[in-house]
C-alpha positions in Angstrom: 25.8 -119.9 58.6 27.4 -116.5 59.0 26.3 -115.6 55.3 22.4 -116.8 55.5 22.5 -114.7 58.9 23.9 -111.4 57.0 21.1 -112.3 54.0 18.3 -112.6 56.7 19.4 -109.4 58.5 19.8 -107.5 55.3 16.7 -108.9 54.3 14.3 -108.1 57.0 15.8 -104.4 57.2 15.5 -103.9 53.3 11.1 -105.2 54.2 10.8 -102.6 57.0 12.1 -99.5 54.8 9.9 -100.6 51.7 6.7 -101.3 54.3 7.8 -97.6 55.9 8.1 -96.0 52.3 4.7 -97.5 51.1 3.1 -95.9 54.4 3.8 -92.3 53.1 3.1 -92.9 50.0 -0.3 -94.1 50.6 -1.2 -92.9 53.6 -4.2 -90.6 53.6 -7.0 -89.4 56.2 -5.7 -89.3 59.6 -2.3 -87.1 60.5 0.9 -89.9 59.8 3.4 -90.4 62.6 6.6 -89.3 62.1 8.2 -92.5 63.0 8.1 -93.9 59.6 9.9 -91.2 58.0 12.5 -92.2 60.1 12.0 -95.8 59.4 12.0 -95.4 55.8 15.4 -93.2 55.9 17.4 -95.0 57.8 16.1 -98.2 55.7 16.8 -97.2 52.7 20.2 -95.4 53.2 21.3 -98.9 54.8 20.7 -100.2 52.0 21.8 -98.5 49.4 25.5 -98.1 51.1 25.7 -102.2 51.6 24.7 -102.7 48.5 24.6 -99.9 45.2 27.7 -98.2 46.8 29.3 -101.6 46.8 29.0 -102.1 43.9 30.0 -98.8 42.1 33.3 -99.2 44.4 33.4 -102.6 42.6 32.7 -102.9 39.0 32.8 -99.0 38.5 35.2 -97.6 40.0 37.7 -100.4 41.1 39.2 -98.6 43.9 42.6 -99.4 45.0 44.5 -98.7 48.2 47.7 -99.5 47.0 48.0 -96.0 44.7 49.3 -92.9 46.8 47.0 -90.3 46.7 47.5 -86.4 46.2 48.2 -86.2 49.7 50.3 -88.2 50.3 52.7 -87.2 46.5 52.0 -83.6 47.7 52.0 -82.6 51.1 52.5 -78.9 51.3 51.1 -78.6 54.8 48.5 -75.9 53.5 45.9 -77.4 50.6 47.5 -80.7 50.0 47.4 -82.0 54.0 46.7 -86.1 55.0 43.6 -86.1 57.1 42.1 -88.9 59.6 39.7 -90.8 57.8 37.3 -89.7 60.7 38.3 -86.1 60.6 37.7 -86.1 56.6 34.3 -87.5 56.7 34.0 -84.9 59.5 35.6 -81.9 57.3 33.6 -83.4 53.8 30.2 -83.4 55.1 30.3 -80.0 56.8 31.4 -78.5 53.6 28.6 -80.3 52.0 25.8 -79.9 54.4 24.8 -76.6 53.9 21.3 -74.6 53.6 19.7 -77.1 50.9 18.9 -79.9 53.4 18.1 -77.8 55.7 15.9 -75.0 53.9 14.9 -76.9 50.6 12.7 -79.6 52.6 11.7 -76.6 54.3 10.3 -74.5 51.5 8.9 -77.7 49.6 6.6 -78.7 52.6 4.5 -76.1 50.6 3.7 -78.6 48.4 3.1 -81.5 51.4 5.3 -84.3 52.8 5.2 -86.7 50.1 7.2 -85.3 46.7 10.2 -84.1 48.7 10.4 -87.3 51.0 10.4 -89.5 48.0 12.9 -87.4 46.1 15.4 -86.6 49.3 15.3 -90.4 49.6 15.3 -91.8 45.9 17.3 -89.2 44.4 20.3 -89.3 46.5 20.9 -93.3 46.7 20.5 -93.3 42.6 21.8 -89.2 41.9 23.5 -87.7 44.7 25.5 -90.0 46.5 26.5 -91.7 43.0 27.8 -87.9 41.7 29.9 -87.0 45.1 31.3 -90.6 44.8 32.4 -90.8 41.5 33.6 -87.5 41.3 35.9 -87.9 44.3 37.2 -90.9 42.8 37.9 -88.9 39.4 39.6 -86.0 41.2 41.6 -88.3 43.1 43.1 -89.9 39.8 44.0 -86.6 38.8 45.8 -85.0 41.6 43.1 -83.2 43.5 41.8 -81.2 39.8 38.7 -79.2 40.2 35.5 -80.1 37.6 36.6 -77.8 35.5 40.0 -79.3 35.3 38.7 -82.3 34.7 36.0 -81.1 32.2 39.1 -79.7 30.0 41.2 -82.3 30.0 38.6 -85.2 29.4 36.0 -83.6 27.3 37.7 -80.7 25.4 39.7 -77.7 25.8 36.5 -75.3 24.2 34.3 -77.1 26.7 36.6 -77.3 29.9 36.8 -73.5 29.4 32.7 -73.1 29.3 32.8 -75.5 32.0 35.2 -73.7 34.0 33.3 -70.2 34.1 30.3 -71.9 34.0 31.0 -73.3 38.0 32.4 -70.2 38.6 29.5 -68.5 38.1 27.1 -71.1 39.8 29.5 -71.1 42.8 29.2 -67.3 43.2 25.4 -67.4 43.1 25.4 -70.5 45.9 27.4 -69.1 48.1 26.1 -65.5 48.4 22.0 -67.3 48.5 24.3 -69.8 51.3 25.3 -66.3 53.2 22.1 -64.8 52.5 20.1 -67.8 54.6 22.8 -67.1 57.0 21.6 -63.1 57.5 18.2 -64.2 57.7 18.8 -66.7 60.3 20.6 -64.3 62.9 19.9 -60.2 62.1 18.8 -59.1 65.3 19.5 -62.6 67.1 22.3 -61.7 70.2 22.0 -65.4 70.9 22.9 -67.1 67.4 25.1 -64.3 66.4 27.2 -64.9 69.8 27.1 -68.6 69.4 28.3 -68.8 65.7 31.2 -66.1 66.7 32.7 -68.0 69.3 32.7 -71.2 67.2 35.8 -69.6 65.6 38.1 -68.9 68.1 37.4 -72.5 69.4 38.3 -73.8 66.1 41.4 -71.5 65.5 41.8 -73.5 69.3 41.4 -76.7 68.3 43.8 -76.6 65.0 46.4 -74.7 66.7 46.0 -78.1 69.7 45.9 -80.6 67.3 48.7 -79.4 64.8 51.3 -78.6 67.8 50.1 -79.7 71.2 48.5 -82.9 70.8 49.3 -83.8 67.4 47.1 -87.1 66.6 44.6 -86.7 70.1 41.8 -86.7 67.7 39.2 -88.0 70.2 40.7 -85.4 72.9 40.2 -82.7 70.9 37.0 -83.5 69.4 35.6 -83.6 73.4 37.1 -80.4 74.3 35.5 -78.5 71.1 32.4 -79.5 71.4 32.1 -79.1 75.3 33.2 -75.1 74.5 30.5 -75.4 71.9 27.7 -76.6 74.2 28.8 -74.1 76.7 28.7 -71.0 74.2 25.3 -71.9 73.2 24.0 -71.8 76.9 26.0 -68.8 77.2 24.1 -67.2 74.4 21.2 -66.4 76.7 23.2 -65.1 79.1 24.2 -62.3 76.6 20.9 -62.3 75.0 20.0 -61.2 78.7 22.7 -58.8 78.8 21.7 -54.9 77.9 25.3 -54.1 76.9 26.5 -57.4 75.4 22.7 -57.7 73.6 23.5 -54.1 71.8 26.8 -55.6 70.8 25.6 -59.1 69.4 22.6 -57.6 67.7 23.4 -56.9 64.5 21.6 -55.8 60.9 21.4 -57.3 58.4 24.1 -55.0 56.4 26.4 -55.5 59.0 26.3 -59.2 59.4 26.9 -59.2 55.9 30.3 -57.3 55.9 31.2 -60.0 59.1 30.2 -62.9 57.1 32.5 -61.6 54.0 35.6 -61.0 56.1 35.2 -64.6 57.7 34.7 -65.9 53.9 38.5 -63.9 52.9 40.0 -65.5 56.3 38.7 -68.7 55.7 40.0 -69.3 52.5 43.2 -67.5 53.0 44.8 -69.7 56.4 46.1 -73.2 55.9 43.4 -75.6 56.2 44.7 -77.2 59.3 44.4 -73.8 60.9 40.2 -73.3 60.6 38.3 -75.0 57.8 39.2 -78.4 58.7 39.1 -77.9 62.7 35.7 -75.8 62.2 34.1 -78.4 59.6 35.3 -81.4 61.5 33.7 -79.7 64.7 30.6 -78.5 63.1 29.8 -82.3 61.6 30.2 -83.3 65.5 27.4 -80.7 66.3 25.6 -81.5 62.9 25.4 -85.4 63.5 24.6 -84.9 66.9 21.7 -82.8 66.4 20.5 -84.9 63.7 20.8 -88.0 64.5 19.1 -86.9 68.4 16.4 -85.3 66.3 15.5 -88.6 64.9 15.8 -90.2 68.1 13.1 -87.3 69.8 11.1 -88.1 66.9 10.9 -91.8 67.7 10.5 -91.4 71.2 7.9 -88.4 70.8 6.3 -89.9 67.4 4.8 -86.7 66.6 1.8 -86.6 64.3 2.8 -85.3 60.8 0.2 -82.0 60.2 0.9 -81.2 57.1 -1.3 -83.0 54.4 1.1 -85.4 52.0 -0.3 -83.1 49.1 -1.9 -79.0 49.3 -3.8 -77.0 47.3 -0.3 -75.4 46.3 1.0 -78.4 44.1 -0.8 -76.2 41.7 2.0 -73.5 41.3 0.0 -71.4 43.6 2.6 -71.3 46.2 3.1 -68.0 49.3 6.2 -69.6 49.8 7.7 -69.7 46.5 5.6 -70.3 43.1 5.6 -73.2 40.4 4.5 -76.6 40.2 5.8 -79.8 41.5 7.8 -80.4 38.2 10.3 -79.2 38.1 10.2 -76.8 41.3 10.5 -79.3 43.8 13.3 -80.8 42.4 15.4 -77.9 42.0 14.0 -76.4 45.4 15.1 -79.6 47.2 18.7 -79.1 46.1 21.4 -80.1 48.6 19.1 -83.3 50.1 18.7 -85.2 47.2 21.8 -84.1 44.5 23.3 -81.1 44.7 25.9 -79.7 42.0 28.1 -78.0 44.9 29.0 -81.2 46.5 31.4 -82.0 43.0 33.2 -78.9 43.9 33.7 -80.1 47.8 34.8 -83.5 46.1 36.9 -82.0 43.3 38.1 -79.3 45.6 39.3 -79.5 49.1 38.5 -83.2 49.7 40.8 -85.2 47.7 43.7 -83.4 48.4 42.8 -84.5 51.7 42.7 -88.5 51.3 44.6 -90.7 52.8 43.4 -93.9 51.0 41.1 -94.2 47.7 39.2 -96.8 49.9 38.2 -94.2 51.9 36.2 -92.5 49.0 33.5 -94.8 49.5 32.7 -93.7 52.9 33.2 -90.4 52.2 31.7 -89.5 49.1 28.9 -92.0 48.8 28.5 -92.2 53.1 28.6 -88.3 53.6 26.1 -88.2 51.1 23.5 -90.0 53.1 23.6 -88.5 56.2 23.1 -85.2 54.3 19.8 -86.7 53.0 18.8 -87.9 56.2 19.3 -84.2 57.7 16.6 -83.5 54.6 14.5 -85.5 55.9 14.5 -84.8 59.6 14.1 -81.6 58.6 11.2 -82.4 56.4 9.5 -83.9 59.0 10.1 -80.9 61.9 8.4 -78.3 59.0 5.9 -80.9 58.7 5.1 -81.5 62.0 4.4 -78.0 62.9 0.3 -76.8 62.0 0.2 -75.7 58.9 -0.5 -72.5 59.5 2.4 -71.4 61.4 4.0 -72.7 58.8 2.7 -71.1 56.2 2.8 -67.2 58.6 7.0 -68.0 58.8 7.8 -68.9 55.6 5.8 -66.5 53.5 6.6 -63.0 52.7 4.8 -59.9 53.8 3.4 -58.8 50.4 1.8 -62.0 50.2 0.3 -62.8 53.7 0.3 -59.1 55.6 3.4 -58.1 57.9 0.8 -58.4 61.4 -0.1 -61.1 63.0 -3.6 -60.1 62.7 -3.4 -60.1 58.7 -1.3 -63.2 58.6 -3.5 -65.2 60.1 -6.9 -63.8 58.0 -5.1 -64.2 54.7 -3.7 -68.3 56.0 -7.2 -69.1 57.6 -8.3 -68.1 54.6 -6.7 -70.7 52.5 -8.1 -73.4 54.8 -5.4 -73.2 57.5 -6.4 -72.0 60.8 -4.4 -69.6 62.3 -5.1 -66.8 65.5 -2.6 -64.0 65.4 -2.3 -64.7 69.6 -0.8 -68.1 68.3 2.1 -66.0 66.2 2.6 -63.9 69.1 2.9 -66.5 72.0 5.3 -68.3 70.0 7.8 -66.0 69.2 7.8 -65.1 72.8 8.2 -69.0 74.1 11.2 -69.0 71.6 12.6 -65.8 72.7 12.2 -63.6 69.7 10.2 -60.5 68.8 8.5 -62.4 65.8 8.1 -65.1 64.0 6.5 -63.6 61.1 8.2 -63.2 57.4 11.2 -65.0 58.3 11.6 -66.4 54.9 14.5 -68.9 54.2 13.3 -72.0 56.2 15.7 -71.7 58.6 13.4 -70.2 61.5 10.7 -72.4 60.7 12.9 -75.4 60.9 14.6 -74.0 63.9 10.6 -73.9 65.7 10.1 -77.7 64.4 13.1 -78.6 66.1 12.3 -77.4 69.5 9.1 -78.1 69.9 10.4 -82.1 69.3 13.6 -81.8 71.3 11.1 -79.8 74.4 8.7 -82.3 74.2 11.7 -84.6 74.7 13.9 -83.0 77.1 12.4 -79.7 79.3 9.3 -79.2 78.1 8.4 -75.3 77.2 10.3 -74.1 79.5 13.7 -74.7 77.6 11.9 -73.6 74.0 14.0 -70.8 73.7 17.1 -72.9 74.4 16.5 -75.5 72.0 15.5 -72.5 69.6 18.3 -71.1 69.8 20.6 -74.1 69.7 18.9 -75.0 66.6 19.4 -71.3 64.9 22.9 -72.0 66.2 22.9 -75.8 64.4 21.4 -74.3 61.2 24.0 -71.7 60.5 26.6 -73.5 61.7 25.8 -76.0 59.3 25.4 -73.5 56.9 28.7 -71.4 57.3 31.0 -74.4 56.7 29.6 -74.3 52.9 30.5 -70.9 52.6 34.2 -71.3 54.1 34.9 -74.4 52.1 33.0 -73.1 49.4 35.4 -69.8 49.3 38.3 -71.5 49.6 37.2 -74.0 46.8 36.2 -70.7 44.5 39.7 -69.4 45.6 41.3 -72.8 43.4 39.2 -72.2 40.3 40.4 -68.2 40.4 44.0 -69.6 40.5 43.4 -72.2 37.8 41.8 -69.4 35.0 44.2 -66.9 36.2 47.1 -68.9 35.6 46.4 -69.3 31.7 46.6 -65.7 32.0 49.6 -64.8 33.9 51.4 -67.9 35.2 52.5 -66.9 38.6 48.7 -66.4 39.8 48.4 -70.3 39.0 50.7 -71.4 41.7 48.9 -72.1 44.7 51.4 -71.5 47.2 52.0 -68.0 46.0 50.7 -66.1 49.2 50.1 -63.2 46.5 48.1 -65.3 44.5 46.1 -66.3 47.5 45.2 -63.2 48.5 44.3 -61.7 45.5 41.8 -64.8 44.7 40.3 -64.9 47.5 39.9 -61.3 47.5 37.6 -61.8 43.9 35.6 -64.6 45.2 34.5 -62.8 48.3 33.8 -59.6 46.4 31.9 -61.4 43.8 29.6 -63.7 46.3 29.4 -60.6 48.2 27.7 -58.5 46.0 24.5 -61.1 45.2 24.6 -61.1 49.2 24.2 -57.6 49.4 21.3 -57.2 46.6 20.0 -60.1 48.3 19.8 -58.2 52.0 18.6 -54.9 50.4 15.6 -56.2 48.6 12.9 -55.6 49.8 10.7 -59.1 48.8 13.2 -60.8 51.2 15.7 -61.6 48.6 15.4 -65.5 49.0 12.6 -65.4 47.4 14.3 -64.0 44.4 17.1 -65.7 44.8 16.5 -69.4 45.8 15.1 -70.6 42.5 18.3 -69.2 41.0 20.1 -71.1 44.1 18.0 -74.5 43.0 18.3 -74.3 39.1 22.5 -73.1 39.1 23.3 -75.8 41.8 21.2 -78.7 39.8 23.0 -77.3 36.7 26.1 -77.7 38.5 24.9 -81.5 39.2 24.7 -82.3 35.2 28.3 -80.6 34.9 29.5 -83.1 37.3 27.6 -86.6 35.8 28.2 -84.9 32.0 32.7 -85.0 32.8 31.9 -88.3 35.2 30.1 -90.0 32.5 32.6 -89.0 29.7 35.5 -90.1 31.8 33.3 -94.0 32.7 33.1 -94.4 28.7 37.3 -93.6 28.7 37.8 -96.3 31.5 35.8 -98.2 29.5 32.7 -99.1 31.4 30.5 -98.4 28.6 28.3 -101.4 30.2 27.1 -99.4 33.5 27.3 -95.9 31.8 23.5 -95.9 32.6 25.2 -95.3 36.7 25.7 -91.8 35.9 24.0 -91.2 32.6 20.5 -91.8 33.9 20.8 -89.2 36.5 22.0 -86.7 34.3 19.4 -86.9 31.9 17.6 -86.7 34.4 18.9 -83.2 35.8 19.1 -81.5 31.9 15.2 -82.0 31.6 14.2 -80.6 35.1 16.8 -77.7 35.0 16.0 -76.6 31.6 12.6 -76.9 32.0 13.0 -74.9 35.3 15.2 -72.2 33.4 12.8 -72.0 30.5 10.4 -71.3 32.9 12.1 -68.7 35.0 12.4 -66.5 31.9 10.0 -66.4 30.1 6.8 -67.6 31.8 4.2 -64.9 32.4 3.0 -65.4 36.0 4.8 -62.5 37.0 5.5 -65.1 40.8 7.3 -67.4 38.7 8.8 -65.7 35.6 11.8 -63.0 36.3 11.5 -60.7 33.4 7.2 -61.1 33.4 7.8 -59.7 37.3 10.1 -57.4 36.0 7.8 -56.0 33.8 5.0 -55.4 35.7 6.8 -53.3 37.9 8.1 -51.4 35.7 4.7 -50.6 34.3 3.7 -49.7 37.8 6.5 -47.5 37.7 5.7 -46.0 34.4 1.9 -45.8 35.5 2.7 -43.9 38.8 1.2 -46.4 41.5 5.0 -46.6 43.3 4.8 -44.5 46.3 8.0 -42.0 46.2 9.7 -44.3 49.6 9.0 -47.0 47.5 10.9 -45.9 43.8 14.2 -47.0 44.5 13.5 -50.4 45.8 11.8 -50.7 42.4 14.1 -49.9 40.5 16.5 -52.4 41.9 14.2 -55.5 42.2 13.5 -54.4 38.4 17.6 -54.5 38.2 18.1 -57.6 39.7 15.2 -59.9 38.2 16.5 -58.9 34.9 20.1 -59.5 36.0 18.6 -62.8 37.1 17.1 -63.8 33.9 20.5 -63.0 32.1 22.7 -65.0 34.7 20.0 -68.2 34.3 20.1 -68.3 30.7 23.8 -67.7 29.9 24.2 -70.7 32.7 21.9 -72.7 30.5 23.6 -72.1 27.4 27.1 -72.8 28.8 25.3 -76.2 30.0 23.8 -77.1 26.8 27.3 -76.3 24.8 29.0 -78.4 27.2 26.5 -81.5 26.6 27.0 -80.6 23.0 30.9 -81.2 23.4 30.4 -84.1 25.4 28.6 -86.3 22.8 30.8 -85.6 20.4 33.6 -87.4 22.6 31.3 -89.9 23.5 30.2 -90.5 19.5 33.8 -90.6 18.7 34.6 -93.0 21.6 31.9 -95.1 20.8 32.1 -95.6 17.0 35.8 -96.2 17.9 37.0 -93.4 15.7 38.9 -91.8 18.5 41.2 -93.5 21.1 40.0 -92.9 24.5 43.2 -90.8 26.4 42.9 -90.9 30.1 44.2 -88.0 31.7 44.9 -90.1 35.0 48.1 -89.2 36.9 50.4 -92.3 37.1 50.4 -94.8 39.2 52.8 -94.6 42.1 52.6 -96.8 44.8 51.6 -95.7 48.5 54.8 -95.7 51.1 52.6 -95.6 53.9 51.8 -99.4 55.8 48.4 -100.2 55.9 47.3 -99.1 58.9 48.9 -95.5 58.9 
C-alpha cells in the first residue's frame, strides 16, 4: 500500500511539472503567469533527484559509507576539516552559486523566456548536476585531488599537465568576470557596500563561536548569524542616510577593486573553519532564504511574465550582448544549467570536507538544483519587469544613449515602450541615482526582485529596502565564489609548483600559502582591473569569455569523469557523462570559433579590434578618447589569444582522452585506477 501510494504521489507530481513545462513552451499571445515557472522547477528538480540521481548513486557510482573519507584519514584542522552534512551543503552551494545563475538568466532574457528556461531546467538534471556529482565522488576516491590531478593521473601525464594550466587559466578569467559583477553591483552603493562588509566580521564571529565556544551548536549559531545579517542590511540605510558614513561606504570602482582583492588573499590564506566555511554556510542561509521566498512571492503575487518567450534579438542582434541563440545562450547561461567551476568546488574544497560518501548525493547532485532553481527565479524577476526597463539597465551606453531621454528613443524604437520619467522615478523608488547602464544583470535582477517581494510585503514604500537587500543577496551570493574560488586556485598553484620546487607543494607550508595565494589574487586581479577601466563596461567584453572558459571547464570535468567511468568499468552507462560532454565540445567550439574570427565587429574580438584600430589610424578618436582605445584594442586581442589557446588545450586534452578510451576499449591496455585504498571508516554511523 505504502509503495502504490509513493508511485501515485511521484506520479501526479512528475504530470504537473510536464503540464507546467508544456505551458511555456507553447504558450503564446497573452503575458504568461509566473506561477508555472515555478511549477515546472520545482517539478522537475523533484524528479530528477528521486529518481536520475538515484540511480547514478546506484549503478554508477556505487557509493559506499563504509570507506573513510579524506577527512576523516586527514584531518589537519585547516583544508582537510569534517563538516556537518548540513553545514557542507551550506559551504558547497555558496561556493557554487555565484554570478551565472544570477546574471546569465539575466542577460539571456534578451533572447525571451523560453530558451534559457528550458536549458536552466534540462541541462542541469542531465549536465550539471550529473558533472558536480560524479566529480565529487571521483575526488573523494582520490583524497580530495583537484581536476587536474585527476586528469594526470587517469588520462595521461602530457594531458593532466594541459589540463592543469588549462583550469588555471579558466579559473583566473571566472573569478576576476565573478569580482568584476561584484564592482558593478556596489560602486557608489553606501548601502550594499556596508552590508557585504559587515558580513565578514560576523562570519570571522561565527567560526571563532562555533570552533571554541559552542563547538557543535550548529542551529544556534546559524540563528545568531543571520539575525546580525538581517539587522546589517536595515542598518544599511541608516548609513546610506548618513553624510559621513555615506562618504565612507561609497566607493569607486578602483577602490572596491583593491578591497575585493585583499578579501580574496585573506580568504584563501585563514583555515577554512575561520571564514570560508562560516561565511559560505551563512550566505546559503541568506541565499536559500531569498530564493526560495522569491518563489513563494511569486506564487502568491503570480506576476504576469512581460517579456515575450522569443524577441526580435534571437537573431544575434542583441544591446545586451550579441550572437544567436546557438551557441550564445548556452554559454551565457553558465552557472544555472552546467557550469565548469562547480568541478573545481567539488574537486577542491568540498571533498576534503566529507564526512560520508553518501552525502555526495545530496551535495553534489542536490546543491546543483537549487542553483538552477535560483536561475530560474531569477529568469522570471528579469522577465517580469517591461521590457523596456529591461532593456535601458542592461544595455550599454554606446548602444542605447547614457540619458534617460536617449534610452528610452533608441528602446521605443525597437518596439519597447519606454518614457525617460519611467527611468528616473525608478531609480529614485529604489534609492539610487540611476538605473541606466548598469550592465551585469545584477541591478536588473535586483529591481525584479523587489518589485515581487513589495508587492508582497510593504508595498513601494519598502522598494528601496528590498533593493537593497537584494544588491546585498546578489553579491553575497557572488563573493562566496570568489573566496572559495581563490582558495581553490591557491591548491592548483601548490600542486604545479611543487613539480618545480617540492616544498611549495606541501599545503601546510604557511610559506607556500602565502606565496600562492599571493599569484592567484594578482592574476584574477589584473582581468578585474582591465575589466573596471574599460570603458564598454567591461562585462560586455568579458562575459562571453566568462561563458565559453567556464563551459570549457565543464568538458574538462565530463572528458577525466568519463575516462575514469570506462576504468570502473561502466562502459554500459558511459552515455551518463559522455552525452553531455559532447554536447559542451560543439557549443563551446562553435562559440570560440566564433569569438575570433567572425566579422560582426559586436560578436568577433579581433573584427572589433580592428575597427578600432582603423578609427584610430583614420583619426575619428577624440584625443580624451585615445587611450581607452588603445586598451580595449589591447584587451580584445588579448581575449582572442586567451579563447583560442583555451580551446586548443581542450581539444589536445579530448585528443589524449580517446586514445585511453581506444585502448581501454579494444582491451589493449589494462584500465589502472588511481583510487586511494580502501580503509574503513572509524566513525559509528551516526557521528
Amino acid at each position: 500500500m505504502k509503495r502504490l501510494l509513493q508511485i501515485l504521489i511521484w506520479t501526479a507530481v512528475a504530470t504537473l511539472g510536464a503540464v507546467a513545462l508544456g505551458t511555456i513552451a507553447f504558450h503564446r499571445g497573452e503575458p504568461i503567469n509566473a506561477t508555472w515557472f515555478v511549477l515546472a522547477a520545482a517539478c522537475s528538480y523533484l524528479v530528477a533527484y528521486r529518481l536520475y540521481s538515484a540511480f547514478i548513486a546506484a549503478k554508477l557510482l556505487a557509493l559506499d559509507n563504509t570507506r573513510a573519507t579524506p577527512a576523516e584519514r586527514r584531518d589537519d584542522g585547516r583544508d582537510f576539516v569534517p563538516t556537518n552534512k548540513w553545514v557542507l551543503f551550506g559551504h558547497h552551494f555558496a561556493a557554487i552559486a555565484g554570478p551565472g545563475p544570477l546574471v546569465g538568466p539575466t542577460l539571456a532574457a534578451q533572447f525571451g523566456y523560453l530558451p534559457g528556461t528550458l536549458w536552466l531546467i534540462a541541462g542541469a538534471a542531465f549536465a550539471g548536476c550529473v558533472q558536480d556529482f560524479v566529480i565529487l565522488f571521483c575526488s573523494i576516491r582520490r583524497d580530495g585531488k583537484t581536476l587536474g590531478e585527476m586528469a594526470r593521473d587517469e588520462v595521461s601525464k602530457r594531458g593532466g599537465l594541459i589540463a592543469q594550466l588549462a583550469v588555471l587559466s579558466i579559473m583566473i578569467i571566472l573569478l576576476a568576470v565573478v569580482a568584476l559583477v561584484i564592482v558593478n553591483a556596489l560602486k557608489s552603493s553606501p548601502w550594499a557596500t556596508f552590508t557585504l562588509t559587515m558580513t565578514i566580521p560576523i562570519a570571522l564571529l561565527l567560526g571563532v563561536y562555533l570552533r571554541y565556544f559552542r563547538p557543535g551548536r550548529v542551529l544556534e549559531a546559524s540563528l545568531i548569524g543571520v539575525a546580525l545579517v538581517l539587522f546589517v542590511v536595515v542598518a544599511g540605510q541608516w548609513v546610506a542616510d548618513s553624510l559621513y558614513l555615506a562618504k565612507v561606504f561609497t566607493l569607486g570602482g578602483i577602490t572596491l577593486t583593491f578591497a575585493i582583492i585583499a578579501y580574496g588573499f585573506a580568504a584563501s590564506a585563514l583555515p577554512v573553519w575561520l571564514l570560508l566555511a562560516p561565511r559560505d554556510y551563512l550566505s546559503a542561509f541568506i541565499k536559500a532564504g531569498a530564493i526560495f521566498s522569491l518563489a513563494a512571492g511569486i506564487l502568491l503575487v503570480r506576476p504576469q511574465v512581460l517579456m515575450p518567450p522569443l524577441t526580435r534579438f534571437v537573431d544575434g542582434s542583441g544591446p545586451v550582448f550579441a550572437g544567436k541563440i546557438f551557441p550564445f545562450c548556452f554559454i551565457t547561461i553558465a552557472c544555472g544549467a552546467i557550469s565548469g567551476f562547480h568541478s573545481l568546488i567539488s574537486s577542491g574544497t568540498t571533498p576534503k570536507m566529507i564526512q560520508r560518501e553518501g552525502h555526495a548525493r545530496f551535495i553534489g547532485y542536490g546543491a546543483m538544483l537549487l542553483e538552477s532553481f535560483v536561475g530560474v527565479m531569477a529568469m522570471v524577476a528579469a522577465c517580469a519587469m517591461t521590457p523596456g526597463v529591461y532593456f535601458a539597465i542592461n544595455s550599454p551606453a554606446s548602444i542605447v544613449g547614457a540619458t534617460p531621454e536617449a534610452a528610452a528613443a533608441t528602446i521605443s524604437s525597437w518596439g519597447y515602450p519606454l518614457s525617460g520619467t519611467t527611468m528616473t522615478g525608478l531609480a529614485h523608488a529604489v534609492g539610487e541615482q540611476t538605473l541606466l547602464n548598469r550592465a551585469g544583470g545584477a541591478p536588473s535582477l535586483a529591481v525584479g526582485m523587489a518589485q515581487i517581494f513589495s508587492n508582497t510585503i510593504g508595498g513601494e514604500r519598502l522598494l528601496s529596502i528590498w533593493y537593497h537587500f537584494a544588491i546585498m543577496f546578489e553579491a553575497l551570493f557572488i563573493l562566496t565564489v570568489l573566496d572559495a574560488g581563490t582558495r581553490v586556485g591557491r591548491f592548483m598553484i601548490q600542486e604545479l609548483g611543487g613539480r618545480v620546487w617540492r616544498p611549495m607543494g606541501r599545503m601546510n607550508w604557511m610559506p607556500s600559502i602565502l606565496l600562492s595565494s599571493a599569484l592567484i589574487v594578482g592574476a584574477w586581479g589584473y582581468f578585474l582591473y582591465q575589466g573596471v577601466v574599460d570603458p564598454l563596461g567591461g562585462i560586455n567584453s568579458l562575459w562571453p569569455l566568462f561563458g565559453i572558459s567556464n563551459q570549457l571547464l565543464a568538458a574538462v570535468a565530463l572528458v577525466v569523469a568519463t575516462t575514469i567511468l570506462l576504468k570502473m568499468g561502466k562502459l554500459k552507462w558511459i552515455w551518463v557523462t559522455l552525452l553531455p560532454m559532447a554536447w559542451l565540445v560543439v557549443i563551446t567550439m562553435t562559440a570560440s570559433y566564433q569569438k575570433i574570427f567572425s566579422a560582426n565587429a559586436r560578436i568577433g574580438f579581433l573584427s572589433q579590434a580592428n575597427a578600432m584600430a582603423a578609427q584610430l589610424a583614420a583619426g575619428k578618436v577624440v584625443t580624451a578618447k585615445i587611450a581607452d582605445t588603445h586598451r580595449n584594442i589591447f584587451n580584445l586581442r588579448l581575449d582572442a589569444v586567451v579563447t583560442a589557446i583555451l580551446a586548443a588545450m581542450i581539444l589536445v586534452l579530448l585528443v589524449e582522452a580517446l586514445g585511453q578510451w581506444y585502448a581501454i576499449l579494444s582491451r589493449g591496455k589494462e584500465p589502472v585506477l588511481q583510487e586511494t585504498p580502501y580503509v574503513a571508516t572509524q566513525w559509528a554511523e551516526g557521528d
